[in-house]
N, C-alpha and C positions, 0 to 999 in steps of 0.2 A: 390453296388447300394444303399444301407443302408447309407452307410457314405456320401455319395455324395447327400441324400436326406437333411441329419440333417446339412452338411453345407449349403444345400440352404435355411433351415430354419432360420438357426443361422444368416443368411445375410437380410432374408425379416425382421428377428425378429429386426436387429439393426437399418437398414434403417424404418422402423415402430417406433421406437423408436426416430429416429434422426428425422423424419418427426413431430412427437407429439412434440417435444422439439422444432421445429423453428413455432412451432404454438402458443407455447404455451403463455400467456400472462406475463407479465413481475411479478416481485416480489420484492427479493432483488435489484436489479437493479432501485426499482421506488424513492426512496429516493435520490439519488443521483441524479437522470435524474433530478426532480423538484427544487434541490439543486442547481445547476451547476447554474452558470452565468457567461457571459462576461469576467471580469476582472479573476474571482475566479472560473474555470472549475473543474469540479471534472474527476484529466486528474492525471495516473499516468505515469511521464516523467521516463526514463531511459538512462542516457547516460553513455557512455563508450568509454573511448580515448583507444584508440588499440596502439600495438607496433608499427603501420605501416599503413601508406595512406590506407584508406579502398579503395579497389579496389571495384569500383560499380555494375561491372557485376556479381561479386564472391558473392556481399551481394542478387544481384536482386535473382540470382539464390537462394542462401540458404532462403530467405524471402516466397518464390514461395513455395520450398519445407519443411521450417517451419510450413507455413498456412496451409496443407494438413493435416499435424499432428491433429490440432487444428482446425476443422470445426467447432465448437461451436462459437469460435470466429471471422468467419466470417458470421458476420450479419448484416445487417438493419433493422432500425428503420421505423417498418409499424404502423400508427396508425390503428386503429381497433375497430368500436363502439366509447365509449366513453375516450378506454384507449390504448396503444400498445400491438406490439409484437415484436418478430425478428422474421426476414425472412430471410430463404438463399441470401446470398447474393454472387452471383457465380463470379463479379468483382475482377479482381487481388488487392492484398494489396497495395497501392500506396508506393513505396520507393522516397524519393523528395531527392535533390539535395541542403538543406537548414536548419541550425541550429537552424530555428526556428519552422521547422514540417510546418503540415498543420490541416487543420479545420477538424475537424472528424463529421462524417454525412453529408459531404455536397457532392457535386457534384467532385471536388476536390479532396475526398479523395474516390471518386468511393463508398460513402454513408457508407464506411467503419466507427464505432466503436475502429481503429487499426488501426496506420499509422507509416511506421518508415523513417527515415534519415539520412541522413551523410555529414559528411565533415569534411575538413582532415583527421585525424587520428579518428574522433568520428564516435560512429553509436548511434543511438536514436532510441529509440521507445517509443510511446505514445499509450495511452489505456482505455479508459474510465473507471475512478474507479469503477462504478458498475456492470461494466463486471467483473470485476474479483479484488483481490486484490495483495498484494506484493506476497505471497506465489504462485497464481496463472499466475504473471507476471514472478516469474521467472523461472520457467520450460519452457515457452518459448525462454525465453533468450537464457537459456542453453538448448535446440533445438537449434536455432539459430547460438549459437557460434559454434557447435558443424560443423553444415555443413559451416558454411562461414570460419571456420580455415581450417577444413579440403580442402574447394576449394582455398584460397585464400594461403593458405603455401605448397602444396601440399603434406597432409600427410593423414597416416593412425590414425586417434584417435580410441579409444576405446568404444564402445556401453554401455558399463557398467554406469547406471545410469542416461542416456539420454531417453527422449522417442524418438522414429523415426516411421518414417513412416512405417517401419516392422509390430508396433502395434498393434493388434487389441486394438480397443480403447472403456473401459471397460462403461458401462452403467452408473456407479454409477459416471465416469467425466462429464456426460451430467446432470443428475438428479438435483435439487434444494433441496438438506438437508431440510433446510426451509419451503419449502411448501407440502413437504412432511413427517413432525415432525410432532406427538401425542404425546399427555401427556403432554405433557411440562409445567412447572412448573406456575403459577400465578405470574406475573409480579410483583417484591419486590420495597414497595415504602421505601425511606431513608429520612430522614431531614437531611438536611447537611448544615453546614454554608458555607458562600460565598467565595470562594477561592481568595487567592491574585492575582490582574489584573497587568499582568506585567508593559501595559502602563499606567493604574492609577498613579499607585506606584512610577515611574518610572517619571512621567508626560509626557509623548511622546504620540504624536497625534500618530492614525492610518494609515495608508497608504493604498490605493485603488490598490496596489502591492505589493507583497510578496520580501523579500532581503533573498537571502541565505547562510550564511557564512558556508566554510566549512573546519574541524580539520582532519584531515589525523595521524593514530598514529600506530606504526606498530604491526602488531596483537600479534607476539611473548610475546610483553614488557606488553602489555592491558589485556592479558591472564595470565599472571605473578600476577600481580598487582589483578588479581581478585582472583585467586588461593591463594595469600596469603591472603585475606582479606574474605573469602569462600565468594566472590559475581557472578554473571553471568552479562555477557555483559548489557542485557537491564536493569535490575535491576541496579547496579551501576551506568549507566547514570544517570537513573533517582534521583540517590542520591547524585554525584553530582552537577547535578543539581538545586535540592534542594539546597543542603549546599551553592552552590553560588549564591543562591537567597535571604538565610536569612543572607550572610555575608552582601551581598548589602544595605539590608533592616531589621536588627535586630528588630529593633523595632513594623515593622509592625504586626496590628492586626490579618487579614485575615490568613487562613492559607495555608501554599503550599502544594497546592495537585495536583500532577502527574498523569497522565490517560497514564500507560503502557498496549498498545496495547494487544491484545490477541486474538490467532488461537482459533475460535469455532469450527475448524474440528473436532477434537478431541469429544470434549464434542457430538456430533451432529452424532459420529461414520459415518464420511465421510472424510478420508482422500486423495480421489480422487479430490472431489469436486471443480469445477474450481471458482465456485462464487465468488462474496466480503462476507468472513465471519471473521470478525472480531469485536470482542465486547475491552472490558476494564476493568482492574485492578485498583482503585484509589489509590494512596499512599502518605500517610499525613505525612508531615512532622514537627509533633507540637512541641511543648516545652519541653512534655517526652523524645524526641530525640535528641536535640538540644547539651545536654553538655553533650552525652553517645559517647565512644570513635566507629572508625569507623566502626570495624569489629561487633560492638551490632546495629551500627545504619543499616547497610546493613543487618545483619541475623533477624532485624524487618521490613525491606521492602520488605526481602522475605517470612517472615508471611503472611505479607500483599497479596501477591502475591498468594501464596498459602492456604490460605480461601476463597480468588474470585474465584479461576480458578477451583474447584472440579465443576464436572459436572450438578449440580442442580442448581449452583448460575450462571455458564455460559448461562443454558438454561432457566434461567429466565430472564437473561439480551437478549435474544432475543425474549424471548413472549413480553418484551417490544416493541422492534421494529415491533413485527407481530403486536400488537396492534395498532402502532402509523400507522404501516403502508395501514394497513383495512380503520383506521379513514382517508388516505389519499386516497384513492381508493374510500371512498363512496362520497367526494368533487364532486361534479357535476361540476366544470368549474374549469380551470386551474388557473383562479386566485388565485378563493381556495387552489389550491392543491400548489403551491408555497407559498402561506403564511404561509400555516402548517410547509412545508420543511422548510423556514427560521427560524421558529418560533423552529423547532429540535436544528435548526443551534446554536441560541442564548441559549436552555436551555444547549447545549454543553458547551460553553463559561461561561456559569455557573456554571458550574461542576468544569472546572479544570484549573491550572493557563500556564498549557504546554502539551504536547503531548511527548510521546517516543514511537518508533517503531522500532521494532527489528524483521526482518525475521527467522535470525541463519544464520549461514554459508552459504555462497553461490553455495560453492560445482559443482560449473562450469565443474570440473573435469579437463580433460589435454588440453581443450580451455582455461583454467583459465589464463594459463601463457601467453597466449598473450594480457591481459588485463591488461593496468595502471593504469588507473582511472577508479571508478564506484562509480554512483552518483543516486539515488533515488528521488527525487521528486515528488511532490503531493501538493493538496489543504486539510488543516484542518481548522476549523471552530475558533481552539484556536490562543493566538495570537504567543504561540511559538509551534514549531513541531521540533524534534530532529529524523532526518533519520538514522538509522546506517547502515552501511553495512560495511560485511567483505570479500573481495574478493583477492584472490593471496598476502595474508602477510600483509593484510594493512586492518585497519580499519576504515571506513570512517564515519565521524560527519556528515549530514548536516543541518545547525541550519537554518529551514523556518520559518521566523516573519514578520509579518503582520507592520512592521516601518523599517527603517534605519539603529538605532542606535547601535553600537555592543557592548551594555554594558551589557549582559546577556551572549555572547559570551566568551569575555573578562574576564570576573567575572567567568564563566569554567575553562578557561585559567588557572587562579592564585590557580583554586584548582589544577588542575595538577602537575603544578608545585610544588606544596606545598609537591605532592605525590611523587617528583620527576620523572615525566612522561614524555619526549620529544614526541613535536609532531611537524606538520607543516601546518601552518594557512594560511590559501591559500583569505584570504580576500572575501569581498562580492561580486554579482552579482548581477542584479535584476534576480528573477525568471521568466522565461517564458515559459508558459502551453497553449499549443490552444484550441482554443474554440473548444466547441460542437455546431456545428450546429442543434437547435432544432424547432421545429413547431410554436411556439408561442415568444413572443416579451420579448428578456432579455437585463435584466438591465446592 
């Protein structure tokens, strides 16, 4: 009688908890929402070309029983007063028949935040970045693959390292880190000079859409190459890239500074955490580095890396954004509150002259191997963004810039080659991210 009392506690006590969370009022998620526009949605795209015609019944089914995993991320957008919230939203995840998705928040996507897709060999899923970010998108995934292999190959895979719906699903993956941090440090202000603008530099207009070029290199020879050089996957991008922005442009004045993504789970003691928690690493590439051989120039980017990322410099790089983001919640009318969000947008662009993000290993597990391609996508505010992903032996580049032209691509290229590094350059696409349907009129 005893036991069967405190499991019905344990169950009012989570549903009492999931109830307080789809009430509650937004947070990390409000920067993004007022960010997002039209052309440029803050939409994290995920595709994945399969070994084999995605069968649509086998995806609806694993989609169906993915989402149950993940109740947090089935939500909608209620306004409320003068700001939102999420609300259950009990609508199935829409699956479309279409490679270019559908509108997220709209009628469409059954008001859904979370939409996915197929065809041929691809499956897609789209996600609104302030729901969550890369780390948080791909534990779905991999849910996902884990049931659509298992129905569509008909096998037994392995539980080990998947969540499933067995679950219980632990409090601290609902909670907001963020709005639930004390102490946290005084937001650290910097003077920094102005970073090299690609397309200044470069003289290339902007473009009102993103082009994606993407390098495919296989993980064995990338891990090699880094082992000998003591570098790690995202750190090494980031270097070089650098190096092939100051071959381009030796002479220019501005300096190359890198903005290597960074998990605030860690620092924030939430490794559950579904949120977007992600801050940044800068990394300068001046003159002191320029003509030091490669192995000193990468164990100074991992300096670099490793003075940002201790826990006190992390948690100040988010009192920053508690701050910006209070300042954006006390805005009485939306106008407001999106010119502040742009206004984040631009001091970004100011900061750094490219973007690298690096999840880690994608750890699919034994769905892995039926994946060929995997492609990450997103909107960044800078005009380059470098995606990596490593999935099933293969490393994936994808270089998103705000222009056309692939001379920053290319300019990678010939440092590789220099390293003697094969890879396969699979040429550009335009990017395309669906909108968020939101309350008010965007640009």
């Amino acid at each position: 009688m005893q036991k069967n009392t405190e499991e019905h506690f344990v169950v009012v006590y989570l549903e009492k908890e999931r109830e307080e969370y789809m009430s509650q009022r937004l947070f990390t998620e409000i920067l993004p929402l007022y960010k997002s526009k039209k052309n440029r949605p803050y939409v994290i795209r995920i595709r994945m070309r399969m070994a084999d015609r995605v069968d649509s019944k086998a995806l609806r089914d694993a989609v169906d029983t993915t989402m149950k995993r993940y109740p947090y991320f089935c939500v909608k957008l209620v306004e409320e007063g003068s700001g939102f919230v999420f609300a259950d939203n009990k609508n199935p995840v829409i699956v479309a028949n279409s490679p270019k998705g559908i509108e997220l928040n709209s009628e469409i996507s059954n008001y859904h935040m979370i939409a996915f897709s197929c065809y041929d060999n691809w499956i897609v899923m789209d996600i609104f970045h302030g729901l969550t970010d890369a780390t948080g998108a791909y534990e779905v995934v991999r849910t996902l693959l884990f049931y659509y292999c298992s129905r569509r190959y008909q096998v037994t895979l392995s539980e080990r390292g998947i969540r499933t719906t067995k679950d219980d699903i632990a409090i601290e993956e609902w909670e907001c880190p963020v709005m639930n941090a004390v102490d946290i440090p005084t937001p650290r202000r910097y003077e920094m000079s102005p970073p090299l603008n690609p397309n200044m530099v470069a003289n290339i207009p902007t473009e009102t859409f993103s082009t994606v070029f993407s390098v495919i290199i296989s993980e064995k020879e990338f891990m090699r190459f880094n082992r000998d050089n003591d570098g790690s996957p995202g750190t090494m991008v980031a270097l070089i890239l650098s190096r092939s922005i100051a071959e381009l442009f030796p002479n220019a004045h501005d300096v190359i500074r890198i903005i290597l993504c960074v998990n605030q789970r860690k620092a924030l003691h939430a490794p559950l955490a579904h949120q977007s928690l992600v801050g940044g690493a800068l990394l300068e590439y001046g003159e002191n580095l320029r003509h030091l051989p490669l192995k000193q120039q990468i164990q100074a980017y991992r300096n670099m890396v490793f003075a940002q990322t201790d826990e006190d410099n992390v948690l100040a790089g988010i009192s920053s954004v508690v701050g910006l983001t209070n300042k954006l919640l006390s805005k009485n009318t939306t106008k407001e509150r999106i010119a502040l969000a742009s206004f984040a947008d631009e001091m970004a662009r100011r900061t750094g002259t490219a973007c690298v993000s690096y999840v880690g290993k994608a750890n699919f597990m034994e769905a892995e191997k039926y994946v060929q391609e995997f492609h990450l996508w997103t909107y960044s505010a800078l005009p380059i963004t470098i995606e990596i992903s490593a999935v099933n032996g293969k490393f994936t580049f994808d270089f998103i810039q705000h222009f056309q032209s692939p001379i920053y691509v290319e300019a990678f290229l010939k440092e590789l080659d220099k390293h003697g590094i094969s890879y396969d350059f699979q040429g550009g696409i335009m990017e395309e991210l669906p909108n968020i349907k939101l309350q008010w009129d965007q640009e």
